[in-house]
N, CA, C and O atoms as a GROMACS GRO file, in nm:
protein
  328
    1UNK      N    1   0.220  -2.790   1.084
    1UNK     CA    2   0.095  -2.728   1.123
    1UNK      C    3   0.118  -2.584   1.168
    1UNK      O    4   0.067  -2.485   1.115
    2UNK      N    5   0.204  -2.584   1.275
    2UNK     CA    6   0.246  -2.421   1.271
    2UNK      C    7   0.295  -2.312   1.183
    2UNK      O    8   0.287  -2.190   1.198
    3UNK      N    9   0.354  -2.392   1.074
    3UNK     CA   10   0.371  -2.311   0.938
    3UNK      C   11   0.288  -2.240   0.883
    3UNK      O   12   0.298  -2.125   0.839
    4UNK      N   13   0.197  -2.317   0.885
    4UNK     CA   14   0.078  -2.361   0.780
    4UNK      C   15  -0.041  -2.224   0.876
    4UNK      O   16  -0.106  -2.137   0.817
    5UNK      N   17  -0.039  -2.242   1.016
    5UNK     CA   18  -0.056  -2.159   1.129
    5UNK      C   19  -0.034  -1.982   1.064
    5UNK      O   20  -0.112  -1.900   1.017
    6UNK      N   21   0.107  -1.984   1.090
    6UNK     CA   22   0.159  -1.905   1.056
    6UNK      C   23   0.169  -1.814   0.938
    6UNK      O   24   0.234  -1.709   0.940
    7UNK      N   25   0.101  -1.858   0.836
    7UNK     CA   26   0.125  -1.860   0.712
    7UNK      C   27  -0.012  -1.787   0.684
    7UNK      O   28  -0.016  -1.673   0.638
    8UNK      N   29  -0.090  -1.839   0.707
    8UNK     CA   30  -0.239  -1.826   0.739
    8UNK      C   31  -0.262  -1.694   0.802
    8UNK      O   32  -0.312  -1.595   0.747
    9UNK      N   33  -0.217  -1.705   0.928
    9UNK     CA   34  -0.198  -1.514   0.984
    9UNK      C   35  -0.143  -1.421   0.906
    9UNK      O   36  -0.176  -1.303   0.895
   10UNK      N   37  -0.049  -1.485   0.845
   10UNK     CA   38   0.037  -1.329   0.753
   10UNK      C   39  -0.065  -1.306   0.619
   10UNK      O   40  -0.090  -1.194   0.576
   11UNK      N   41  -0.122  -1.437   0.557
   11UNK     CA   42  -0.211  -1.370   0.447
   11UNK      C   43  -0.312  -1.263   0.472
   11UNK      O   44  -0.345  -1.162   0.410
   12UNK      N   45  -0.360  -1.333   0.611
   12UNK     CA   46  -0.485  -1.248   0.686
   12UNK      C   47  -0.454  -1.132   0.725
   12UNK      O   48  -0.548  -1.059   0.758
   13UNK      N   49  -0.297  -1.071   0.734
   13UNK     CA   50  -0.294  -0.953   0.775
   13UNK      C   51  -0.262  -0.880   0.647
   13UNK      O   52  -0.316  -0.771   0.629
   14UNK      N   53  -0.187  -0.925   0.563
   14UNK     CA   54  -0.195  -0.902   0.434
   14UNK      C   55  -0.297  -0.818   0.372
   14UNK      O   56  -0.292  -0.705   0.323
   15UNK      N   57  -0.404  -0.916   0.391
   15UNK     CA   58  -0.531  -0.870   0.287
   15UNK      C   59  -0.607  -0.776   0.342
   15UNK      O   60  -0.677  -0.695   0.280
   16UNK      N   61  -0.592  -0.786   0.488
   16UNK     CA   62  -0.622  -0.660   0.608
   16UNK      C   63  -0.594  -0.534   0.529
   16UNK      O   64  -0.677  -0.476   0.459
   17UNK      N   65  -0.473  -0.500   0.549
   17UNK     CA   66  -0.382  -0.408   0.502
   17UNK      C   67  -0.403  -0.370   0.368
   17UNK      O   68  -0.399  -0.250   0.342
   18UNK      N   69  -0.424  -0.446   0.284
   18UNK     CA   70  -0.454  -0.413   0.144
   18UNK      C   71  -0.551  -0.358   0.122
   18UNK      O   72  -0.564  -0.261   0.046
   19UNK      N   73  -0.691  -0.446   0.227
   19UNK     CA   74  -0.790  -0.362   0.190
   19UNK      C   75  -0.799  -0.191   0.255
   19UNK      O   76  -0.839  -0.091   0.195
   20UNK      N   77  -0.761  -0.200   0.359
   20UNK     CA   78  -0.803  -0.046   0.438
   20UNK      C   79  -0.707   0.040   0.388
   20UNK      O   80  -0.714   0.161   0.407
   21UNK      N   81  -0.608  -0.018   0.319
   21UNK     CA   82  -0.514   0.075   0.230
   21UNK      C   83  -0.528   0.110   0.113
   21UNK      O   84  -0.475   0.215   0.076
   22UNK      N   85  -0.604   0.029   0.024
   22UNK     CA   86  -0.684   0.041  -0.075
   22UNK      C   87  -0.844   0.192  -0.072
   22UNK      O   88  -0.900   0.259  -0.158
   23UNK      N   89  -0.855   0.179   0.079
   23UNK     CA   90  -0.999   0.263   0.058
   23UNK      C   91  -0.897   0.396   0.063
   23UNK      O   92  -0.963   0.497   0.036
   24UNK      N   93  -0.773   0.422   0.086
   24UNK     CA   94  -0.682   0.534   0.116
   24UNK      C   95  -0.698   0.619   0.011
   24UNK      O   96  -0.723   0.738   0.031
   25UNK      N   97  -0.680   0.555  -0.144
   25UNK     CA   98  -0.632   0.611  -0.279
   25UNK      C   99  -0.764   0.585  -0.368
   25UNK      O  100  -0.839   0.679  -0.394
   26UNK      N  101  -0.782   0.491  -0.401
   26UNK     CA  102  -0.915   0.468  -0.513
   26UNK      C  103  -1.028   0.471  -0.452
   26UNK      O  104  -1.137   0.490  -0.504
   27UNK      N  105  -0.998   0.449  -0.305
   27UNK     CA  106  -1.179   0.511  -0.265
   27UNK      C  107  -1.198   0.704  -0.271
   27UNK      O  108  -1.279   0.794  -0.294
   28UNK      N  109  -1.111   0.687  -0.248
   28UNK     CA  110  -1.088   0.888  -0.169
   28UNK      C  111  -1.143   0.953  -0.318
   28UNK      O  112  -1.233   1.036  -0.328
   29UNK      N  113  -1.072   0.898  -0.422
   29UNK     CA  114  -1.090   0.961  -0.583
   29UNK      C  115  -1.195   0.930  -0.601
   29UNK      O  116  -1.248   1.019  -0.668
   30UNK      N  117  -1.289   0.823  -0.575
   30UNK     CA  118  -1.396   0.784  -0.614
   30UNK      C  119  -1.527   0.865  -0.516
   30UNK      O  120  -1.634   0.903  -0.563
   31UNK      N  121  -1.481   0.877  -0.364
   31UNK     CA  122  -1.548   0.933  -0.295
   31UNK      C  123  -1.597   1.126  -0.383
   31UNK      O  124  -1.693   1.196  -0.413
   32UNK      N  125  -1.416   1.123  -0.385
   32UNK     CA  126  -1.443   1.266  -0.386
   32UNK      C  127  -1.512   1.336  -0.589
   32UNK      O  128  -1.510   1.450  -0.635
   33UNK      N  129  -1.563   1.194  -0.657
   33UNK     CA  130  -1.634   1.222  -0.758
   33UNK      C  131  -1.496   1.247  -0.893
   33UNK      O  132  -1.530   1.290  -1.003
   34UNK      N  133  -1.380   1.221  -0.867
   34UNK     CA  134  -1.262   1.229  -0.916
   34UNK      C  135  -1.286   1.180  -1.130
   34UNK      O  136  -1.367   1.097  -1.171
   35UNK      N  137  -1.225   1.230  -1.184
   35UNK     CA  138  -1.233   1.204  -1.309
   35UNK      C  139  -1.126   1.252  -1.392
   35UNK      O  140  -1.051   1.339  -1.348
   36UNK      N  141  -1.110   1.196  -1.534
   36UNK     CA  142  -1.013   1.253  -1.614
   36UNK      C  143  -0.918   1.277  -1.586
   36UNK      O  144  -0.850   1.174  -1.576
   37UNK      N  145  -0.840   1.405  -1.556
   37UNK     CA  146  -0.702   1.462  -1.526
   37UNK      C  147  -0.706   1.515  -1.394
   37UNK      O  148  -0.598   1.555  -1.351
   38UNK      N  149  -0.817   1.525  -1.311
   38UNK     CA  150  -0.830   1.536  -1.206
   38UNK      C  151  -0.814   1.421  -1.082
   38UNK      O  152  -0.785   1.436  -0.963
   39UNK      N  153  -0.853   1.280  -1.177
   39UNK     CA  154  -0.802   1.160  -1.058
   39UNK      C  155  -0.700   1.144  -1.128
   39UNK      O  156  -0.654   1.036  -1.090
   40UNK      N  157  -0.630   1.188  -1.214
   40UNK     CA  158  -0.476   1.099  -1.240
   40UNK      C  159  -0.384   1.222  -1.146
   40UNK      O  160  -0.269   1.187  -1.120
   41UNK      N  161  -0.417   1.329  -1.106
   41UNK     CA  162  -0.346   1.428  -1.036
   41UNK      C  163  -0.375   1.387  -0.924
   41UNK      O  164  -0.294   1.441  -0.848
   42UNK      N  165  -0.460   1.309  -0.853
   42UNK     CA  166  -0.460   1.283  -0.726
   42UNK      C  167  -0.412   1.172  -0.686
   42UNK      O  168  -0.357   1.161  -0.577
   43UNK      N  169  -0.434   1.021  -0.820
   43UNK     CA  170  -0.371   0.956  -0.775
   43UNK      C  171  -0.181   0.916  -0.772
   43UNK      O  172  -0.119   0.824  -0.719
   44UNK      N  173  -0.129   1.060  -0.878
   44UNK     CA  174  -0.017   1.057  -0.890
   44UNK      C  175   0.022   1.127  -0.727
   44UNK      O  176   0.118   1.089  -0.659
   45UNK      N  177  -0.067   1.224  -0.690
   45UNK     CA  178   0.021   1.287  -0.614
   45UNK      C  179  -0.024   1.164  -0.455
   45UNK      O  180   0.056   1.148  -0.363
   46UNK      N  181  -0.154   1.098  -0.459
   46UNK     CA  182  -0.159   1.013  -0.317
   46UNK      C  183  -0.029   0.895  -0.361
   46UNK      O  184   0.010   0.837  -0.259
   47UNK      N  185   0.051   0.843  -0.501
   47UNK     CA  186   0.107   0.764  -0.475
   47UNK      C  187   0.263   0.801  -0.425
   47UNK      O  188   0.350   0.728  -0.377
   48UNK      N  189   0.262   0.921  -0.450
   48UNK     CA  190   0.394   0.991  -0.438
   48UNK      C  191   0.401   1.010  -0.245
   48UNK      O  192   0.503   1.039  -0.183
   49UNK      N  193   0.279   0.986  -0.190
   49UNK     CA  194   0.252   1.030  -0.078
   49UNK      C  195   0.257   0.921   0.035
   49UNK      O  196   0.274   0.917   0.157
   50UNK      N  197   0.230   0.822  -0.082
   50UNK     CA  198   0.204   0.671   0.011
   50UNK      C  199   0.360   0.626  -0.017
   50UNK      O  200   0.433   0.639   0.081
   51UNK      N  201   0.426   0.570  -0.147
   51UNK     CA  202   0.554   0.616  -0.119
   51UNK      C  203   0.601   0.638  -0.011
   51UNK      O  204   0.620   0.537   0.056
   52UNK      N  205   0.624   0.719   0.027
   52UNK     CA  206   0.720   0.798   0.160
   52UNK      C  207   0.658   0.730   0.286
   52UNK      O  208   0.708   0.673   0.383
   53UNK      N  209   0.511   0.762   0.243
   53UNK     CA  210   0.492   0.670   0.425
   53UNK      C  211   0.560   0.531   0.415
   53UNK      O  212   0.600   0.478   0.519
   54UNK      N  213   0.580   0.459   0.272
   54UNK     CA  214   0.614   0.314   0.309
   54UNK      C  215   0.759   0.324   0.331
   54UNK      O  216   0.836   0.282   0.418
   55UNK      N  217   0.769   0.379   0.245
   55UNK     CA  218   0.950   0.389   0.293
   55UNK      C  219   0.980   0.453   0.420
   55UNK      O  220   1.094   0.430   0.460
   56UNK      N  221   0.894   0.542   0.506
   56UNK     CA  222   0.910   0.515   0.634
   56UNK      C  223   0.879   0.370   0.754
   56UNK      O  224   0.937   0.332   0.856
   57UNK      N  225   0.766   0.323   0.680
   57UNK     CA  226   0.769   0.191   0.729
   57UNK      C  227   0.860   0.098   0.740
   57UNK      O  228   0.879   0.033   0.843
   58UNK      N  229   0.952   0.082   0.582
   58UNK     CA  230   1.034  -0.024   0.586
   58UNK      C  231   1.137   0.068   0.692
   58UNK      O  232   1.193   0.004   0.781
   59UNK      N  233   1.154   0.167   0.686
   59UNK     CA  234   1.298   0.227   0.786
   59UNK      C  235   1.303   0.149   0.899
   59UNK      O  236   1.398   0.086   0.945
   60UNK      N  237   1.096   0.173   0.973
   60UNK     CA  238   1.097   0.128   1.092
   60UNK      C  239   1.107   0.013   1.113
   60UNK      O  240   1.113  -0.041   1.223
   61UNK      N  241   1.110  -0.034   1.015
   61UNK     CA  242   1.198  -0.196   1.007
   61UNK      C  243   1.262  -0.216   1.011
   61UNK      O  244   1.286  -0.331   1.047
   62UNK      N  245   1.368  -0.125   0.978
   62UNK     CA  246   1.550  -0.137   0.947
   62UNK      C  247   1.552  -0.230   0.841
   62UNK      O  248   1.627  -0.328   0.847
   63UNK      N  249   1.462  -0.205   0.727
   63UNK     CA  250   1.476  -0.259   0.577
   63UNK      C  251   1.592  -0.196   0.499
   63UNK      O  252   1.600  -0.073   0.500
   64UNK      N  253   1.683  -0.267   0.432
   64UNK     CA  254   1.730  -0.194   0.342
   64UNK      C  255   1.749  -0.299   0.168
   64UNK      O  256   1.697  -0.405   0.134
   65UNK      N  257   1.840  -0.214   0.101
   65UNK     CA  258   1.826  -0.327  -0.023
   65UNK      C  259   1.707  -0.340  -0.090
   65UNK      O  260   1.620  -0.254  -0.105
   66UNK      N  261   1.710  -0.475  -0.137
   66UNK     CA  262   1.626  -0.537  -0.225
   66UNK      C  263   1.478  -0.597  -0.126
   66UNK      O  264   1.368  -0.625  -0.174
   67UNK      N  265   1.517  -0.605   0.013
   67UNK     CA  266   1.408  -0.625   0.061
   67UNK      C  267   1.320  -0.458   0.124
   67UNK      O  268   1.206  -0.463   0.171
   68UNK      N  269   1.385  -0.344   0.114
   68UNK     CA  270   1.346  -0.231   0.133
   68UNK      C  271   1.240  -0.197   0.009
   68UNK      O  272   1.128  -0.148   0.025
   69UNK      N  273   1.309  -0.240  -0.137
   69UNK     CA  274   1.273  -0.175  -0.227
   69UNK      C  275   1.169  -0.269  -0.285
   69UNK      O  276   1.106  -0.234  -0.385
   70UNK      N  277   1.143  -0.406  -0.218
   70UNK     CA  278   0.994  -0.505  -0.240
   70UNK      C  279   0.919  -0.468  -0.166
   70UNK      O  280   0.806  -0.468  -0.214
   71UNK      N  281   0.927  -0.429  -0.051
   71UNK     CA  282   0.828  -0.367   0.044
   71UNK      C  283   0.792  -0.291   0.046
   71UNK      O  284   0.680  -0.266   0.090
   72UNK      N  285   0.891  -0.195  -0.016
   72UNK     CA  286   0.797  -0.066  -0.055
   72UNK      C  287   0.710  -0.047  -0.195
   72UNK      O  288   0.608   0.017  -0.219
   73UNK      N  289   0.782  -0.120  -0.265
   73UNK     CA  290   0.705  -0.128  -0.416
   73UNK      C  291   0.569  -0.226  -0.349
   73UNK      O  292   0.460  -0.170  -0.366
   74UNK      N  293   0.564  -0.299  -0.309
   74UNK     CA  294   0.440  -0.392  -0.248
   74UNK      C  295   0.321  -0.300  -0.183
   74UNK      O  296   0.204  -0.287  -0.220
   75UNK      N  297   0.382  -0.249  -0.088
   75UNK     CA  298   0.318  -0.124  -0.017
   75UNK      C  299   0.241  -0.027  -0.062
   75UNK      O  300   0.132   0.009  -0.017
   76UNK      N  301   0.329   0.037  -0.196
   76UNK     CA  302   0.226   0.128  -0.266
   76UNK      C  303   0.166   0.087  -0.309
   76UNK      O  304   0.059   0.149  -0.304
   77UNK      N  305   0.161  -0.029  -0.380
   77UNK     CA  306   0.056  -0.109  -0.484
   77UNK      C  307  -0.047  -0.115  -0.394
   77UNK      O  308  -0.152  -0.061  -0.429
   78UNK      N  309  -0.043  -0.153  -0.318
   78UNK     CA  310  -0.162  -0.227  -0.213
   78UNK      C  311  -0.248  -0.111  -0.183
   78UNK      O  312  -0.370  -0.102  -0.180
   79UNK      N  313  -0.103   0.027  -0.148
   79UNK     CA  314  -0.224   0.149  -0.088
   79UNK      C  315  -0.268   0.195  -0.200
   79UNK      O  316  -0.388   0.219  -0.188
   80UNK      N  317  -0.223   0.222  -0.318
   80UNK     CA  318  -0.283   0.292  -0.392
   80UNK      C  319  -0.391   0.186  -0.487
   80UNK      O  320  -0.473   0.245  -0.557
   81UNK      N  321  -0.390   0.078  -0.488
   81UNK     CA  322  -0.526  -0.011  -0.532
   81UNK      C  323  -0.560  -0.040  -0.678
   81UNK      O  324  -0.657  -0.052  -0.753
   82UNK      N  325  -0.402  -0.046  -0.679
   82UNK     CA  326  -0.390  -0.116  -0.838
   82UNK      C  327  -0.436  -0.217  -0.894
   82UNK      O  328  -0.409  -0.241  -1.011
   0.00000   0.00000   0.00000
């Protein structure tokens, strides 16, 4: 039951995170009326941007490896709203 508990919280923070990280990149392009070669320049350069913040995240984790480089590949996906 506490697993199951547990398990339950991390999806929920999960999808938290996905969403308000999601309005970061494909809302912002969409907000800001974005099109053609103009949202692929923004969303190349917000993923290049989110990137780095995650890989500062996993640091503040003391991630390294293969679990550095899932978390951060996870991370951008989520912020940038693939």
């Amino acid at each position: 039951m506490t697993k199951t508990l547990a398990a339950a919280f991390v999806l929920m923070m999960c999808a938290g995170s996905a969403t308000a990280a999601e309005a970061s990149c494909t809302a912002q392009a969409t907000e800001k009326k974005l099109a053609g070669a103009a949202k692929t320049s923004f969303m190349t350069k917000c993923e290049k941007d989110m990137k780095a913040a995650c890989d500062t995240q996993a640091s503040e984790k003391k991630l390294s490896g293969a679990a550095k480089t899932s978390f951060t590949t996870k991370c951008v996906k989520d912020t940038v709203g693939m």
